[in-house]
N, C-alpha and C positions, 0 to 999 in steps of 0.2 A: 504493500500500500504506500511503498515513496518514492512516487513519481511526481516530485515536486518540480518546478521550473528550472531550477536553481537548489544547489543546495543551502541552509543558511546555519550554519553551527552556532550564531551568537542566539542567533532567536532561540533553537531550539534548546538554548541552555536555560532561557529563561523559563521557559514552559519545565522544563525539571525542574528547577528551581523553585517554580510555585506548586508543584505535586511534592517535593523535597519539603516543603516549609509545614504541608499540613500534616505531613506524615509524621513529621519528629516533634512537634510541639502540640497539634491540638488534639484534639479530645472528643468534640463535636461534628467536626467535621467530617474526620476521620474514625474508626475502628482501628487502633494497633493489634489488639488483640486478634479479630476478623481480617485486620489488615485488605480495608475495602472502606470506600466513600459511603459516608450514612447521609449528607444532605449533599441536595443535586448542585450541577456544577450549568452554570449559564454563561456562553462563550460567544463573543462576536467570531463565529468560524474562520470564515475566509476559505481561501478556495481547499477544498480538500479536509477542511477540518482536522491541521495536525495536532491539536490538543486531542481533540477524542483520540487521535492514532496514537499518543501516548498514554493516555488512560487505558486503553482496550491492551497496548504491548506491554502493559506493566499489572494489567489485570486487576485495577482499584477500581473500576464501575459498581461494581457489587449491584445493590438494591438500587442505591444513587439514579437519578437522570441527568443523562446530558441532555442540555437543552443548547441549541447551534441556529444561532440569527445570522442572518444575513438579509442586505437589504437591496441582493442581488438576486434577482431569482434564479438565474440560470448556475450560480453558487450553491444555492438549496438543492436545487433538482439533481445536479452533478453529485452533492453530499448523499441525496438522499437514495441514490441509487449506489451508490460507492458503500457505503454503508446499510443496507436492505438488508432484512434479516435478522440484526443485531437489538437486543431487547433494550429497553430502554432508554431507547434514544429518540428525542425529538427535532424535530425542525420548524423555524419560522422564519417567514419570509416576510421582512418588513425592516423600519425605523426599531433597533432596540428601546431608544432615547422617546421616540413617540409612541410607542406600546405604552412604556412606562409612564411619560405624562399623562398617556389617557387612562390606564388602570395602576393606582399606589398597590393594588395587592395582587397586580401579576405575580406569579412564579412564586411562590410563599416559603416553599421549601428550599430552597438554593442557601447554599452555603459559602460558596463561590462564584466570583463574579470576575471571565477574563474580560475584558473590556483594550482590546488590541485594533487603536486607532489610528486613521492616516490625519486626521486634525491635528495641524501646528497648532506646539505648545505654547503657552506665556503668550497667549490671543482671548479675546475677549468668547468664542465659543466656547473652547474649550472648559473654560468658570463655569461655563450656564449648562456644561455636559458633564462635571466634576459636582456641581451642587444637586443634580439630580442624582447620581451616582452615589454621591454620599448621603443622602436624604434612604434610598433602599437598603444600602446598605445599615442604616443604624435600623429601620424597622427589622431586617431580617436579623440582624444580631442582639434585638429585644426578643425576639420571638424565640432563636434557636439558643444565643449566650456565647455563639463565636461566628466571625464574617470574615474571609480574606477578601479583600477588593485589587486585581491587578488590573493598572492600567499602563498600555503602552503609547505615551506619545510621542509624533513626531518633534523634533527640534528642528532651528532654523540655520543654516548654514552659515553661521558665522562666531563658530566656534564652540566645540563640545562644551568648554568649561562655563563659558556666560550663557550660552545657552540652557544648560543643568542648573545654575543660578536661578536665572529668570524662571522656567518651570518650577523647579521646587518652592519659589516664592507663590506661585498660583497655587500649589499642593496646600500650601501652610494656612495661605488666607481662605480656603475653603474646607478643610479638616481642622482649624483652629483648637478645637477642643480636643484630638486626639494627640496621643503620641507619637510624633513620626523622629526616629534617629536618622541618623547617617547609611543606616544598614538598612535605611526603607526605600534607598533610589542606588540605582546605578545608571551608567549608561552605558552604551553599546556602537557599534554600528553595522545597521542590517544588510548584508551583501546583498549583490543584485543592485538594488537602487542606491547605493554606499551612503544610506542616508541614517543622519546620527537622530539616536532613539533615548529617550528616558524610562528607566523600566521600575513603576512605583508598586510596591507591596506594602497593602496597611492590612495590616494584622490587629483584630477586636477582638478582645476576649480571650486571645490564648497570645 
């Protein structure tokens, strides 16, 4: 199932990365004991969906749903046939961002939220796409008691470091009340498009 366009080894480290983070620290999210996802995992896919291909090659789906937006149909269709067969998996074809405006109690059980965008950072949408984000996020971590939220945004080309600045400064002033360290961002840069990336993990409750 990796017949991707390109290979891209930074991305794909961060997709471990955030299966790595739930596995050793939470609680809720995960089963160590079962060692298998207890609440579902909500992805902006993208083509091929290689988050579910790492859940499915590492065998954490368990009970879990994946649930795989895209607001490409012909991304859905491709996913949805690429993946046929396999239980628990959903698809929706739409606006994640406008589902969610239109219903606060989509998706109720999700535990995880990848949220992997081509919207430049430290821009006035991406706030208005960061404070909806974090608005679901705090409902489903009242609801379950832990929430990882990973989002990837693009940065601007004019240098990884001011760039990672400037983003992290929109992080801060829309998660204000949470804790975010040094070990909540890195950055990257995604081959293919050689275009420099912020990779934020905010971790509630574990």
């Amino acid at each position: 199932m990796s017949d991707f366009s390109y290979p891209n080894a930074p991305k794909e480290e961060t997709r471990r990365d955030n299966l790595d983070l739930v596995r050793r620290f939470s609680s809720r999210i995960y089963s160590r004991r079962r060692r298998h996802l207890r609440l579902d995992v909500l992805d902006l896919c993208g083509e091929n969906a290689p988050f579910l291909q790492l859940l499915l090659e590492e065998d954490v789906l368990g009970p879990a749903r994946y649930i795989g937006v895209d607001s490409d149909a012909g991304v859905i269709d491709r996913c949805r046939e690429r993946y046929a067969g396999i239980e628990n998996v959903e698809w929706y074809g739409g606006d994640m961002l406008a589902r969610l405006r239109g219903d606060v109690d989509a998706w109720p059980d999700v535990g995880l939220l990848n949220y992997d965008s081509q919207r430049r950072g430290a821009q006035e949408p991406i706030e208005k796409d960061l404070e909806l984000l974090g608005a679901f996020a705090r409902a489903r971590m009242e609801r379950h008691g832990e929430f990882l939220l990973v989002v990837n945004a693009t940065t601007a080309h004019d240098g990884m470091s001011k760039a990672k600045t400037n983003l992290v400064e929109v992080f801060h002033r829309c998660f204000e009340d949470l804790d975010m360290g040094p070990d909540s961002f890195h950055t990257y840069t995604s081959v293919g498009h050689r275009q420099p990336m912020v990779h934020l993990q905010l971790r509630m409750g574990f």
